[in-house]
SERO-4910 file (N, C-alpha, C, O; in steps of 0.05 Angstrom, whole numbers):
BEGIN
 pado doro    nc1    nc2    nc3   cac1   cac2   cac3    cc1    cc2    cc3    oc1    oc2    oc3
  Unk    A     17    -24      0      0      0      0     18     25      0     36     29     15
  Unk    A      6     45    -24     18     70    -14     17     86      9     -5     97      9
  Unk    A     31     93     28     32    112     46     18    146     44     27    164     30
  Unk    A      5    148     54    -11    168     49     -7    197     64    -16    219     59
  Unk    A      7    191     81     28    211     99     25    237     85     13    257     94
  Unk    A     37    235     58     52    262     50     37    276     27     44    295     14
  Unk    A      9    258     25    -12    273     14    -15    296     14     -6    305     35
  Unk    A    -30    325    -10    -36    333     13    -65    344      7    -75    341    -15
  Unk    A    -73    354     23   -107    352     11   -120    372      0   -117    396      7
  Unk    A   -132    366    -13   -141    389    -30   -181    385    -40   -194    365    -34
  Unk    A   -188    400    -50   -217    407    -57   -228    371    -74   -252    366    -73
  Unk    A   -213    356    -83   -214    337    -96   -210    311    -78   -215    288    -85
  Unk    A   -201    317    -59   -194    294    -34   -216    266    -29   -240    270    -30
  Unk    A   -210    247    -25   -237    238    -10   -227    236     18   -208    224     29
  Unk    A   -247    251     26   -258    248     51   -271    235     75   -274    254     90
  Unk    A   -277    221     82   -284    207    101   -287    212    126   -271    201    140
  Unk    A   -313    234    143   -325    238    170   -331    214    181   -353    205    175
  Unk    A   -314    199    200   -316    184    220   -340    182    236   -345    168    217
  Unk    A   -355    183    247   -375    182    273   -375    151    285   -371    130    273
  Unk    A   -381    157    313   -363    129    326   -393    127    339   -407    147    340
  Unk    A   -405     95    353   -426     93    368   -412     64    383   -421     42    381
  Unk    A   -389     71    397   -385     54    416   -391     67    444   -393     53    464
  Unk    A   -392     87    445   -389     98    475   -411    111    477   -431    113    463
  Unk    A   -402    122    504   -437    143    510   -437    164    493   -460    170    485
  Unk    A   -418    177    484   -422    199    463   -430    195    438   -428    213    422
  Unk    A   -438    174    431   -455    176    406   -460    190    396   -448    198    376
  Unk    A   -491    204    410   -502    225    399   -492    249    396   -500    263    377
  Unk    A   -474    257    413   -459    270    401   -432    279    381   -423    300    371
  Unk    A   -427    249    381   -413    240    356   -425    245    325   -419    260    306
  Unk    A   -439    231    330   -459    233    301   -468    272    297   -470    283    275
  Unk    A   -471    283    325   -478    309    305   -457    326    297   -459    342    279
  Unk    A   -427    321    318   -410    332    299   -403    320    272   -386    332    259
  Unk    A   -414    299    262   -399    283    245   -417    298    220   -405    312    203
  Unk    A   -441    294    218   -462    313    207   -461    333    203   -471    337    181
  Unk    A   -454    351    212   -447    386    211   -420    394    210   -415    418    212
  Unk    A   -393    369    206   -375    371    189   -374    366    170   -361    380    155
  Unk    A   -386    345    161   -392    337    130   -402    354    116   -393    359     93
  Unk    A   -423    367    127   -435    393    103   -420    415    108   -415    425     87
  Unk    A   -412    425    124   -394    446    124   -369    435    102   -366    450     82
  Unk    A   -359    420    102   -343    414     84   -347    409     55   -328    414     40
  Unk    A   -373    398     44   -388    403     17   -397    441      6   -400    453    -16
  Unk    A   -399    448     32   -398    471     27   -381    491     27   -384    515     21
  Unk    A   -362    477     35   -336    489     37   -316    487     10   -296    501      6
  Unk    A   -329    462    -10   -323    454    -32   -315    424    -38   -316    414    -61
  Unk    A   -309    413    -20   -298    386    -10   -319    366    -21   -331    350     -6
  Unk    A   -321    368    -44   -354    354    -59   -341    316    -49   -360    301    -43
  Unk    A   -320    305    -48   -315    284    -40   -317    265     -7   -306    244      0
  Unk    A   -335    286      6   -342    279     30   -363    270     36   -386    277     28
  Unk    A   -355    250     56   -386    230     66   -372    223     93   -349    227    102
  Unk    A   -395    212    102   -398    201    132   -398    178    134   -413    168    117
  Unk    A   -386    159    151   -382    131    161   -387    128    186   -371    137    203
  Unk    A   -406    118    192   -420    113    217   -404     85    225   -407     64    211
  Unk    A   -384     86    251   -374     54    257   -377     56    279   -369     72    295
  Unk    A   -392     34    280   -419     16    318   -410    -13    320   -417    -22    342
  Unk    A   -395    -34    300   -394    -51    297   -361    -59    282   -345    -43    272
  Unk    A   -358    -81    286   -332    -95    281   -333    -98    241   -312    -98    229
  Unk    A   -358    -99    230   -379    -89    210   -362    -67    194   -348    -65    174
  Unk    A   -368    -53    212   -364    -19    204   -327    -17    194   -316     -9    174
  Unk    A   -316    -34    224   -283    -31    215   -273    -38    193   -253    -29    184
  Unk    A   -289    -60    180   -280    -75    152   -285    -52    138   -265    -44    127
  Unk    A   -306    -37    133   -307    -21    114   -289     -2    113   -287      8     91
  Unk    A   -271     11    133   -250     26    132   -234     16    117   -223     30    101
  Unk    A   -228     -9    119   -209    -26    110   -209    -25     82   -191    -15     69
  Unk    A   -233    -38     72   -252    -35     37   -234     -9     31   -214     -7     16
  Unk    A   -247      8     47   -237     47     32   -205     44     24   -198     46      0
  Unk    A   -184     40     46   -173     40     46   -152     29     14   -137     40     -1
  Unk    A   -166     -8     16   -160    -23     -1   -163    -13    -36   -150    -17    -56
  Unk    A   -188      2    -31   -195      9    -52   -192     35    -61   -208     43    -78
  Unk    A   -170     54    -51   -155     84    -57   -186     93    -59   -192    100    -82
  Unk    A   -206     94    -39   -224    121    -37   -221    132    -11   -239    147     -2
  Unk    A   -201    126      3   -202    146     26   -175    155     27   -156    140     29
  Unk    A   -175    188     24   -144    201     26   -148    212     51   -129    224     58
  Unk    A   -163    211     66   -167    231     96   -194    220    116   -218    220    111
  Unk    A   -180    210    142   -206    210    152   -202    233    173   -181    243    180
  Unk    A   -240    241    185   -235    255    198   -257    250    222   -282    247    224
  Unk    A   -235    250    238   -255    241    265   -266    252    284   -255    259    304
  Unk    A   -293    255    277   -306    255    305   -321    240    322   -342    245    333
  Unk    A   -302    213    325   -304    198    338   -298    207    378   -278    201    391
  Unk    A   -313    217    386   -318    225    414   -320    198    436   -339    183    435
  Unk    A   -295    194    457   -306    173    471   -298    147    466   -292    142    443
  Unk    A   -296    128    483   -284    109    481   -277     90    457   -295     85    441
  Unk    A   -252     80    454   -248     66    427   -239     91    402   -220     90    386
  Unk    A   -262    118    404   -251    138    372   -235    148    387   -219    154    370
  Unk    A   -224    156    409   -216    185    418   -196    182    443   -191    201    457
  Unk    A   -182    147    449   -164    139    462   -138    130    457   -120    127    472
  Unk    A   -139    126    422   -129    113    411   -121     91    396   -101     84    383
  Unk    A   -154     77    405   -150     62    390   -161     52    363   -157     30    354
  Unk    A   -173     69    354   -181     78    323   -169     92    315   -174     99    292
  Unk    A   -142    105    331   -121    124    314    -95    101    309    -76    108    295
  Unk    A    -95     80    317    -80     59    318    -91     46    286    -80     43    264
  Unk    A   -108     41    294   -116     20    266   -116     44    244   -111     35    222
  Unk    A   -120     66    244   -116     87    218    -85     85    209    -78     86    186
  Unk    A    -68     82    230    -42     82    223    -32     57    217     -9     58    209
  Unk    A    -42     31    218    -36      8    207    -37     14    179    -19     13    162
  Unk    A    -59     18    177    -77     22    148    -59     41    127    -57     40    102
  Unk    A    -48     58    145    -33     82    133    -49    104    114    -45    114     92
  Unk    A    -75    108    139    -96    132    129    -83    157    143    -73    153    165
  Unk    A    -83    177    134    -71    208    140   -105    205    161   -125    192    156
  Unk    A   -100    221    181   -125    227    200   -128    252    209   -114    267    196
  Unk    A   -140    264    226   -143    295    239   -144    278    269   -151    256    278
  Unk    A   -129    307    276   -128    312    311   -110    297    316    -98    286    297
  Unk    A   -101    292    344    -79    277    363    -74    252    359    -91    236    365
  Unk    A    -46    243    348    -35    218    343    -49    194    370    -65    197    388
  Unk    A    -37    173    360    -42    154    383    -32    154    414    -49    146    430
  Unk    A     -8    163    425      2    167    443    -10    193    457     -8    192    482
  Unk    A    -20    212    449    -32    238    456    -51    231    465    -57    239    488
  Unk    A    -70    213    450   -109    206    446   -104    183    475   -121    182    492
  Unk    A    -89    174    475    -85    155    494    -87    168    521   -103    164    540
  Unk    A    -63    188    520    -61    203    545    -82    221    554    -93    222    576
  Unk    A    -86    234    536   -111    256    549   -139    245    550   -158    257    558
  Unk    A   -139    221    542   -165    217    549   -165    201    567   -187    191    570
  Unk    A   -141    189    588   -141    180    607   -138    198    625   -114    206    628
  Unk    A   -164    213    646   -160    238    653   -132    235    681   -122    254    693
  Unk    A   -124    208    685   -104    212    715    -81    212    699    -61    218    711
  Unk    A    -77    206    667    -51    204    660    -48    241    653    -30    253    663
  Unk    A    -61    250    642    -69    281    640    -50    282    661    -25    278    660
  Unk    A    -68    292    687    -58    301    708    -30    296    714    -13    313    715
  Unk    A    -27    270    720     12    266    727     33    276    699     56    285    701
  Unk    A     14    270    672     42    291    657     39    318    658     59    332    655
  Unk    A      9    331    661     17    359    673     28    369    692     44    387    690
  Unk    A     20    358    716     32    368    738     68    358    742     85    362    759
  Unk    A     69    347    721    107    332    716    121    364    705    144    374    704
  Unk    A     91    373    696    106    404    674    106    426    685    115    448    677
  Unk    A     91    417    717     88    447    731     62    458    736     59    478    751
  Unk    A     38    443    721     19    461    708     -6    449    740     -2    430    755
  Unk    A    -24    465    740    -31    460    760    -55    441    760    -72    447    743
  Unk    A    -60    423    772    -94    408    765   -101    395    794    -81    391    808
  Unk    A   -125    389    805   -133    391    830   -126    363    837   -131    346    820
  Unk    A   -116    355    860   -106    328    880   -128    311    873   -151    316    867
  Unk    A   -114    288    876   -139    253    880   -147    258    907   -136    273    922
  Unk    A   -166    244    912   -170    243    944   -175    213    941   -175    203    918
  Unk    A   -178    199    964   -193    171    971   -203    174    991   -206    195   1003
  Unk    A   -214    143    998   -239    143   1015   -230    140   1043   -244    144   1063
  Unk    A   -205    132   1044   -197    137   1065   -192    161   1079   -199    162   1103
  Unk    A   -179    186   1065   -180    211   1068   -207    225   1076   -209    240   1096
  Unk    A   -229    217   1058   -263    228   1063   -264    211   1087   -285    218   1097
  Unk    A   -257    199   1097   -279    188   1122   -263    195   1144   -264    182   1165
  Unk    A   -245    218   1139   -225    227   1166   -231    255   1158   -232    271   1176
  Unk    A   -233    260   1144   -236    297   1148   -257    298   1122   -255    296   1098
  Unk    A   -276    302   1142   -307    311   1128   -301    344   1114   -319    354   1099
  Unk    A   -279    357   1120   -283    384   1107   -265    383   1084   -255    404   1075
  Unk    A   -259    358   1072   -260    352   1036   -285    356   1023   -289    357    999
  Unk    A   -304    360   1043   -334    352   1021   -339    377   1014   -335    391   1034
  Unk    A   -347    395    989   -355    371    975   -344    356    958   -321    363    962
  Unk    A   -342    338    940   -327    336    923   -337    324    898   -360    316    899
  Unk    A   -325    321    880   -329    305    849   -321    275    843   -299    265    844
  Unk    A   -337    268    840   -334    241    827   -336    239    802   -358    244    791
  Unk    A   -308    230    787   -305    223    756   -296    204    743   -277    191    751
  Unk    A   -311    199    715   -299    178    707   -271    183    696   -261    205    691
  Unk    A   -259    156    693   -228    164    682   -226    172    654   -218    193    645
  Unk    A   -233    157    644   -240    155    612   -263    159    591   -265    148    568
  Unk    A   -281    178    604   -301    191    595   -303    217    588   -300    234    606
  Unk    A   -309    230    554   -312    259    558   -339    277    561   -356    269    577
  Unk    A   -343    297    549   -365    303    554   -385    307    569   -409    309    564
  Unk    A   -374    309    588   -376    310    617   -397    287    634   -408    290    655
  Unk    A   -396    262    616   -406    240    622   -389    227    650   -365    224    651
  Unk    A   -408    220    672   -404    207    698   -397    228    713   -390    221    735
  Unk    A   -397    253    709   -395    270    733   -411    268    754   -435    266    749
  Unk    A   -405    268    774   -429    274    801   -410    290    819   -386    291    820
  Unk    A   -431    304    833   -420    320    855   -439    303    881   -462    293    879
  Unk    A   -418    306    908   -430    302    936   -427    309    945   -404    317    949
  Unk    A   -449    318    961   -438    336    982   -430    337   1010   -423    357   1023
  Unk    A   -433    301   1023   -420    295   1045   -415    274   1057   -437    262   1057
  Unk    A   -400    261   1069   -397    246   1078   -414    210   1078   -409    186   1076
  Unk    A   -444    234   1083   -469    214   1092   -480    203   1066   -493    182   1065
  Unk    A   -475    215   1049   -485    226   1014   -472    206   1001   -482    195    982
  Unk    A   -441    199   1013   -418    190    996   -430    154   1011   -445    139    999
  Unk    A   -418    149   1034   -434    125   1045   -452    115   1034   -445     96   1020
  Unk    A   -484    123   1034   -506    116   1013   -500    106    998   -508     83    997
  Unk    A   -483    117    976   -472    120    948   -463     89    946   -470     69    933
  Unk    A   -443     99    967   -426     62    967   -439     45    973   -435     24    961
  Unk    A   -458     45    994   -478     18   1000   -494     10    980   -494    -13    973
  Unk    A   -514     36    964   -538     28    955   -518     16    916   -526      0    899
  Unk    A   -495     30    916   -495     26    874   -476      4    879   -457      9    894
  Unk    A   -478    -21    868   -461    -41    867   -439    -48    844   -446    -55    822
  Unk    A   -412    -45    851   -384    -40    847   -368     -6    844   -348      4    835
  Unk    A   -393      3    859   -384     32    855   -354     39    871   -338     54    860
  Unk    A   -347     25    897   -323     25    917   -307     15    908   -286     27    911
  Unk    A   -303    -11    892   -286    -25    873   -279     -3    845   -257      9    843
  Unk    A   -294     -1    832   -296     20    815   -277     53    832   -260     63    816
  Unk    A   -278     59    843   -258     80    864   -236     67    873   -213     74    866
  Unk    A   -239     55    882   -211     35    894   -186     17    877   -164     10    885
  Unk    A   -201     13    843   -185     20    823   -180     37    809   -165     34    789
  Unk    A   -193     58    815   -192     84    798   -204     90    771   -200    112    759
  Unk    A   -219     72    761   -238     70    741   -253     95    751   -260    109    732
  Unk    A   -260    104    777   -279    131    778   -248    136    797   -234    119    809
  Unk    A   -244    163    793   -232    185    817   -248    201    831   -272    203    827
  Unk    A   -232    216    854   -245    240    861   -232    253    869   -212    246    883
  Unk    A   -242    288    859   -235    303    865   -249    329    887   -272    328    894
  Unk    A   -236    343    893   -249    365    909   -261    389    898   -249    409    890
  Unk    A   -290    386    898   -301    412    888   -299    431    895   -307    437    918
  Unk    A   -289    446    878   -278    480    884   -294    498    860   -294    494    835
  Unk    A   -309    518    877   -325    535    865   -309    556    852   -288    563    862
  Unk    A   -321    569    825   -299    578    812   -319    582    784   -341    573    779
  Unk    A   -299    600    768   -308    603    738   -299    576    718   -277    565    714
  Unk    A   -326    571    708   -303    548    687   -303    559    658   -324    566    648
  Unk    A   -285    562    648   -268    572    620   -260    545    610   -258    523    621
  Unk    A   -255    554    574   -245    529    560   -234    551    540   -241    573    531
  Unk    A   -201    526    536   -188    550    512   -193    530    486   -193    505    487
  Unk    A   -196    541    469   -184    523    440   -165    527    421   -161    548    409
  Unk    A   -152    503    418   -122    511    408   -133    499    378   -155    487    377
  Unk    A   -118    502    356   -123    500    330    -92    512    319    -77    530    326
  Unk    A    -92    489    295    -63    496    285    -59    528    262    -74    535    244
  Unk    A    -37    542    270    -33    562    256    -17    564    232      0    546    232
  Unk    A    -18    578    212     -9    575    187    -21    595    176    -45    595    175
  Unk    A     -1    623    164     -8    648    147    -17    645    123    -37    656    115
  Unk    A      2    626    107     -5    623     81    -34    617     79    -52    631     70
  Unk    A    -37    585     93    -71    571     93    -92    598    102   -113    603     90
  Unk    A    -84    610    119   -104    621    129   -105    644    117   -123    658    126
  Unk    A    -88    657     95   -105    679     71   -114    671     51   -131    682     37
  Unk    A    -97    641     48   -117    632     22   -148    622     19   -161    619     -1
  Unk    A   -155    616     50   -182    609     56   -196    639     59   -219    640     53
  Unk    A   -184    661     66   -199    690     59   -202    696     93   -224    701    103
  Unk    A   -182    695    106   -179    703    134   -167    727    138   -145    728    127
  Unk    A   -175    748    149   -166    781    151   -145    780    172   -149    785    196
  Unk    A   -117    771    159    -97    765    172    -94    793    191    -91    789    215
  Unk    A    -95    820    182    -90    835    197   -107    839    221    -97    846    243
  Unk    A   -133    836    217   -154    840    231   -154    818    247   -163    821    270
  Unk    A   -146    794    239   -143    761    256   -125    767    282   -133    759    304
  Unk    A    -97    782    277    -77    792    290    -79    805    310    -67    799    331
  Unk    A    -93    826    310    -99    854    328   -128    835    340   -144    847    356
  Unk    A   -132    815    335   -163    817    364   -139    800    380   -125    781    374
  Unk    A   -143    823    410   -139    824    431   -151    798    448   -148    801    473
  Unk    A   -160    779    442   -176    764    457   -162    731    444   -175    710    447
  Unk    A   -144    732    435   -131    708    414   -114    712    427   -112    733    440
  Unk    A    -88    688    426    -63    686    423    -47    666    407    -50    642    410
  Unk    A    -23    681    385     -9    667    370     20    657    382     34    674    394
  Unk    A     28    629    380     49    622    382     59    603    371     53    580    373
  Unk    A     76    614    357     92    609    321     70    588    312     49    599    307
  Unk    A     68    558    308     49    551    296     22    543    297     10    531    279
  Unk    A      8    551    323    -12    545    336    -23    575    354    -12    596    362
  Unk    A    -50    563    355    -66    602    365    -81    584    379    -87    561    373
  Unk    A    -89    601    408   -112    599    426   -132    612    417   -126    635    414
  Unk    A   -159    605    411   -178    619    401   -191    636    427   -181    627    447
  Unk    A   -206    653    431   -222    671    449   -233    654    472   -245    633    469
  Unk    A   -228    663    488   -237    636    515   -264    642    511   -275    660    498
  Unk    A   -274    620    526   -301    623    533   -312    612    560   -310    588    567
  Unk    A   -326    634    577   -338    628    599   -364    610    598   -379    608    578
  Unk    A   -368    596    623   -387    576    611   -399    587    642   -383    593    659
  Unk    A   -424    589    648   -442    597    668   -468    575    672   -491    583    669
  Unk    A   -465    552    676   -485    531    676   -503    542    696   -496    557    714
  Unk    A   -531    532    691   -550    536    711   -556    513    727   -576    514    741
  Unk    A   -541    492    726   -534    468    743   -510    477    765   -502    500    764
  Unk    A   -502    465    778   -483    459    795   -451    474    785   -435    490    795
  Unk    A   -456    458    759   -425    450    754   -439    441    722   -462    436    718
  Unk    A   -418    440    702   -429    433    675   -424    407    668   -404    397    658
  Unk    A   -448    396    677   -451    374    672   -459    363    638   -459    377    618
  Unk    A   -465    338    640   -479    329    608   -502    339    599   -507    347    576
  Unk    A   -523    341    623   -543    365    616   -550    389    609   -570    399    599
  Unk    A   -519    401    622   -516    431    623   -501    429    593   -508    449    581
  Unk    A   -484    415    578   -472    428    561   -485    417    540   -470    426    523
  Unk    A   -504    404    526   -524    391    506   -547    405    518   -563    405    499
  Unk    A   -560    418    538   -594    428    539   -595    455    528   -579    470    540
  Unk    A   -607    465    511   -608    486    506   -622    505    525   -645    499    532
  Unk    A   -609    530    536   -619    542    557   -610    531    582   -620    542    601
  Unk    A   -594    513    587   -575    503    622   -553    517    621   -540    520    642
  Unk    A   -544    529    599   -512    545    608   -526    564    589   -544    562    572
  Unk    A   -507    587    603   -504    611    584   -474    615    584   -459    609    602
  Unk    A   -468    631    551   -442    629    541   -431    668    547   -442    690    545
  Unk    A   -408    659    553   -399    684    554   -377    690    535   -354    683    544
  Unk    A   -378    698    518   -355    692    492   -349    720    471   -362    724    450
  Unk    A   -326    737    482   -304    723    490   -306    737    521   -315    758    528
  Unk    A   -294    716    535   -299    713    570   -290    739    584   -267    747    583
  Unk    A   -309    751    595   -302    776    610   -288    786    638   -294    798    659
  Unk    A   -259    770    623   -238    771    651   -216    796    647   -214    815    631
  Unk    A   -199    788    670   -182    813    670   -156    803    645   -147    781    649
  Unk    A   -143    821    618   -127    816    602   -109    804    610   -103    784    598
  Unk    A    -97    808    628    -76    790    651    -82    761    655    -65    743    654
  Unk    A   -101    759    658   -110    739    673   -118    714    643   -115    690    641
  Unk    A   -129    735    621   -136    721    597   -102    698    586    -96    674    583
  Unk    A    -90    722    586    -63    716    570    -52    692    588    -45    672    577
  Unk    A    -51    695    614    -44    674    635    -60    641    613    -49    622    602
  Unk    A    -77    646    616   -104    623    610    -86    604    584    -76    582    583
  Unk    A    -91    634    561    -88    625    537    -51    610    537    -48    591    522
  Unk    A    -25    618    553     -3    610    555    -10    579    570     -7    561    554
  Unk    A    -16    574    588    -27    551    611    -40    529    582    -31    508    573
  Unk    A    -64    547    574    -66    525    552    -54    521    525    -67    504    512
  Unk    A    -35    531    515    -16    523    496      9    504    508     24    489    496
  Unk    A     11    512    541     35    497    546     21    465    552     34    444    547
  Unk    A     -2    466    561    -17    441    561    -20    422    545    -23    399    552
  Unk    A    -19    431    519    -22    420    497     -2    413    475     -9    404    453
  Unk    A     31    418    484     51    418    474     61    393    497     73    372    493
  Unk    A     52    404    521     66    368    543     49    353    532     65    337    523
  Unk    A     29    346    525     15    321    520     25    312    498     25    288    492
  Unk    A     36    332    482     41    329    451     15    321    432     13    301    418
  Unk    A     -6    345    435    -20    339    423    -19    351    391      2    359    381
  Unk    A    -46    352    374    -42    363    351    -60    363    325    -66    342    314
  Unk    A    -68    384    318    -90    379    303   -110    403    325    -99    422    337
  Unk    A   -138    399    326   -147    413    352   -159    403    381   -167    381    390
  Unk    A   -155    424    389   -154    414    416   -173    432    438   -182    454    432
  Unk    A   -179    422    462   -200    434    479   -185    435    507   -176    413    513
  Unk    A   -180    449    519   -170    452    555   -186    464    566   -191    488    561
  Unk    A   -201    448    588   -222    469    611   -207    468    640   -193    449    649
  Unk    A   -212    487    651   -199    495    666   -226    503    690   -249    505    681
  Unk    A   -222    508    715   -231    518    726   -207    542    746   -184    538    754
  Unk    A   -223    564    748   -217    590    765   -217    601    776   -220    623    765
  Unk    A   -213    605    811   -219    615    829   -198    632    847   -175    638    840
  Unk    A   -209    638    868   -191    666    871   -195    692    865   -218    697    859
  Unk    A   -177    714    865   -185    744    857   -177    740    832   -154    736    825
  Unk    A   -197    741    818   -187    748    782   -170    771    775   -160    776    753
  Unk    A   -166    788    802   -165    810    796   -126    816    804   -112    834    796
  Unk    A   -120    794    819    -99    788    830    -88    766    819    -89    762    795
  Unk    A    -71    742    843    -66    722    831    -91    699    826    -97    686    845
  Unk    A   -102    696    805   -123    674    805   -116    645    806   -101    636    789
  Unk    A   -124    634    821   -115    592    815   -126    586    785   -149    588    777
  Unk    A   -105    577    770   -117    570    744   -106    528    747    -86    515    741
  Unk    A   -127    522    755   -131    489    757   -136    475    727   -155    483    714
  Unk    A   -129    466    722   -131    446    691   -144    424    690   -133    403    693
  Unk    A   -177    427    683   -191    396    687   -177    376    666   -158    362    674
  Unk    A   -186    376    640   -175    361    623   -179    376    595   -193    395    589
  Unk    A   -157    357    578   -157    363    554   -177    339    538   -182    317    546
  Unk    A   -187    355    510   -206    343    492   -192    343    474   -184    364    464
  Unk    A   -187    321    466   -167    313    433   -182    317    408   -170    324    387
  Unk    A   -211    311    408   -227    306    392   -246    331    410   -257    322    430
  Unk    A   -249    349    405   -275    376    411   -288    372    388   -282    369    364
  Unk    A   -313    370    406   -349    368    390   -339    394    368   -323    412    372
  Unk    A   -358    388    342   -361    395    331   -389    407    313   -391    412    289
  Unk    A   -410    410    337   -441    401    330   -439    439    326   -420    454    327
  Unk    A   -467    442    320   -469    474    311   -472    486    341   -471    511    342
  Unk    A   -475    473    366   -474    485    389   -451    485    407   -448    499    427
  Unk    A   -433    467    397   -400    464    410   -385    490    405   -387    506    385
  Unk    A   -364    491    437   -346    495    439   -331    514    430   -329    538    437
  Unk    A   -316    499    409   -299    507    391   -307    527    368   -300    550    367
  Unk    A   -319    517    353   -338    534    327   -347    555    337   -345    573    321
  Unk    A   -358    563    363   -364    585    369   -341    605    375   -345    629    370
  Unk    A   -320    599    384   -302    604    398   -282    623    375   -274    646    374
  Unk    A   -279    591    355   -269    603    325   -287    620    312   -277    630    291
  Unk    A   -316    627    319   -330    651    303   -327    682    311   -329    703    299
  Unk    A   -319    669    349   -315    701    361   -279    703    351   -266    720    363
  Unk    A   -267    689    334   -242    702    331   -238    706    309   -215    702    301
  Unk    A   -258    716    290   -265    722    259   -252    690    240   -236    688    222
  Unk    A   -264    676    251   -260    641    240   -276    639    224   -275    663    220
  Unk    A   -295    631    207   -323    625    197   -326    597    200   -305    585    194
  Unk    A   -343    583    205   -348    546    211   -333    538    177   -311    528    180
  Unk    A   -337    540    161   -324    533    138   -304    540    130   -300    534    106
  Unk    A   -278    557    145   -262    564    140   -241    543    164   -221    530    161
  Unk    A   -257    547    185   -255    525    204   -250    499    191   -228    492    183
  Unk    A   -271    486    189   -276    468    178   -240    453    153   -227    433    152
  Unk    A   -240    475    140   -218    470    125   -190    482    140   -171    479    126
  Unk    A   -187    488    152   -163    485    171   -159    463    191   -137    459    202
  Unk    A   -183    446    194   -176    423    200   -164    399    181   -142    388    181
  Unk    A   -183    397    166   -172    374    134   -146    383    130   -129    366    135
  Unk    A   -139    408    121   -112    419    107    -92    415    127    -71    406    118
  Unk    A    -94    422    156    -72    418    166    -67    390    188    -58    391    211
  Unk    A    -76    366    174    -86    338    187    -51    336    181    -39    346    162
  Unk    A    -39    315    207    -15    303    197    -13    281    195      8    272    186
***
């Protein structure tokens, strides 16, 4: 087979939108996968379609594509276990399909949220302590705290407790939930009230980005971006859930969060954010685009705690995600977007 590496892609490409239905993100798999595909037909990319893979079924047909020189590019929005760990970035590179977003070793790590944590905090960067149950049942003034899954995004398995008596219950009444903690399949952490922010990183490139019709000068001067040499933090965005904490309900219900974009903090404090999340995303070695949420507390106005929940290798791509908005408040357009992903896939 030819190696497809050094392709490179263009309006004539075939294309191939991934959507994955192994994990809980399905549904939201499938709607980024949907609203990249047409963004990309409309973007000109008339060689794009969607592959829905739920089944061992589905993998052969990558295979078919492959075998049969119609796939020069896949692109994944595979969200969630199996698309977005690595190990559908593994079998792309058997195959020797060119892909979008974070190699295998990256997809691996960040989506294992404790491996996250120990190579960040290896870099300096700050992210909130494990606790155990041994710790909670000696000093009740941990509570409240978070319970998470390890390898879940989307803010799937979050719960918050709020004490002691709450947490007990928990363990008596759900069966393997203590086993499940005690191997770390769920963690916990300490809930700390605070702003939650998310940066998005996306690869940079002058040439690509005037020939897609990007107002390089005007791209430059917004104050709410940051460039560094080949990659830009797009405009943060504050996230204000009317839940707790942003949960799976809060970030898919229309009307549970309101967006604050671009986030109305102190410039100091922005640039802090936007550095924290480029250095985040260079230890993981990630690449392609990327998502860092963070939570914020403290005087914004002073030194603020900037805590690092996790990084997203694969950020939703639905018309209500994240990112796309993020890239609209930084004069991006979804289809200019859209093709800065395909074009700059490695």
């Amino acid at each position: 087979m030819q190696v497809q590496e050094t392709m490179t892609i263009n309006k004539n490409s075939k294309i191939v939108v991934l959507a994955e239905g192994f994990s809980a993100e399905k549904e939201i798999s499938i709607r980024s996968a949907k609203n990249t595909s047409n963004l990309l037909i409309e973007a000109g990319f008339i060689n794009s379609k969607c592959l829905y893979v739920s089944n061992k079924e589905d993998l052969k047909k990558i295979i078919d594509l492959r075998l049969e020189s119609e796939i020069d590019l896949a692109v994944l929005m595979t969200h969630g276990t199996h698309g977005e760990d690595g190990a559908l970035q593994g079998l792309l590179e058997m195959l020797e399909i060119k892909y979008t977003g974070s190699k295998l070793k990256a997809s691996a790590n960040c989506m294992d949220k404790l491996s996250t944590k120990q190579i960040l905090k290896s870099e300096g960067l700050k992210v909130f302590p494990n606790l155990n149950l041994k710790q909670l049942k000696t000093d009740t003034s941990l509570f409240p705290i978070m319970l998470k899954a390890r390898a879940d995004g989307s803010s799937v398995g979050i719960e918050k407790i709020e004490s002691l008596a709450e947490l007990e219950n928990k363990l008596n009444t759900e069966a393997g939930l203590k086993e499940e903690i005690e191997s770390q399949q769920i963690f916990i952490e300490p809930f700390t009230a605070g702003i939650e922010l998310t940066a998005s990183i996306i690869p940079y490139d002058e040439v690509l980005y005037q020939e897609i019709g990007i107002d390089l000068t005007k791209f430059k001067a917004n104050k709410n971006i940051n460039i560094d040499a080949d990659l830009v933090s797009l405009a943060l965005l504050r996230l204000v859930p009317e839940n707790d904490f942003y949960d799976y309900e809060a970030k898919y219900t229309a009307g549970m969060t309101k967006f604050e974009l671009p986030a109305q903090i102190p410039e100091s404090l922005s640039q802090r954010i936007h550095e924290i999340a480029l250095n985040a995303y260079q230890a993981l070695e990630c690449s392609g685009f990327a998502r860092v949420d963070f939570i914020i507390s403290g005087d914004l106005e002073q030194e603020a705690e900037i805590n690092i929940l996790e990084i997203n290798t694969l950020p939703g791509m639905t018309d209500t995600s994240d990112l796309p908005a993020q890239a609209k408040a930084s004069n991006i357009a979804s289809k200019q977007l859209v093709e800065i992903l395909v074009r700059t896939a490695q």
